[in-house]
C-alpha positions as CSV (number, residue, x, y, z in Angstrom):
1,X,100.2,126.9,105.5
2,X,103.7,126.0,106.2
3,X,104.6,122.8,108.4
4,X,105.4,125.1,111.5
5,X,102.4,126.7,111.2
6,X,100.1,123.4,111.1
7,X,102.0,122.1,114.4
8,X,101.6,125.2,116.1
9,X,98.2,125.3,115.8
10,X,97.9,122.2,116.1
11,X,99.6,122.4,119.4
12,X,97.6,125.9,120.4
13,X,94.3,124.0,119.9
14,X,95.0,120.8,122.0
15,X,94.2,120.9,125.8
16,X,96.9,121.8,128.3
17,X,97.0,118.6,130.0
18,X,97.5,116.6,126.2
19,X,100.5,114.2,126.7
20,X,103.7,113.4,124.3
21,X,102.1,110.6,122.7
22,X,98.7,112.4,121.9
23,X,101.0,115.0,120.9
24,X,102.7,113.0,118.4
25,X,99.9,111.1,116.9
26,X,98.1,114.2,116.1
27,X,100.8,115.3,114.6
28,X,102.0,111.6,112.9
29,X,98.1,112.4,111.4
30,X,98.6,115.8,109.6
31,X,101.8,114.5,108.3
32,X,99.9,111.6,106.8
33,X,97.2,113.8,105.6
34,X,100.3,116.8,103.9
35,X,102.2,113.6,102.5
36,X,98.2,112.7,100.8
37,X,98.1,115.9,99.5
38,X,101.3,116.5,98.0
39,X,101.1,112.9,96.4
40,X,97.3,114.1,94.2
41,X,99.2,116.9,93.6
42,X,101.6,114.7,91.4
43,X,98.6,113.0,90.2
44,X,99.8,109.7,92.6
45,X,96.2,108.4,92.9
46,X,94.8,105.3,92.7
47,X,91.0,105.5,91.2
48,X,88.2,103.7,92.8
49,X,87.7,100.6,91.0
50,X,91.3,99.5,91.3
51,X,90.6,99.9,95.5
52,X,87.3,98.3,94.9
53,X,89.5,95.2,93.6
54,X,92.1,95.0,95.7
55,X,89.7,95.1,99.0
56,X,87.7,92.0,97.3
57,X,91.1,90.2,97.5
58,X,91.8,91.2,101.1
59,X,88.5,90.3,101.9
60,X,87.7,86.9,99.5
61,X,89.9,84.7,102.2
């Protein structure tokens, strides 16, 4: 599915009283989620462990 087509059905499912800002952080959220998807599919991942160590640090304060 091309961009265009996510926000307009994005914008076909919302309700018809669904503001600007709702607007745009439903669709600041599928861009986060596309931008995700295009970085696995360069293999831009960071694997478990490595999270699992860096939230110790965050946490360990």
């Amino acid at each position: 599915m091309s961009d265009k087509e996510m926000v307009l059905d994005l914008v076909q499912k919302l309700p018809e009283d669904t503001t600007l800002e709702q607007i745009y952080r439903e669709l600041s959220f599928l861009a986060g989620l596309r931008e995700a998807e295009l970085q696995a599919d360069r293999g831009q991942l960071i694997d478990h462990e490595r999270i699992r160590e860096e939230l110790q640090t965050w946490t360990s304060s």
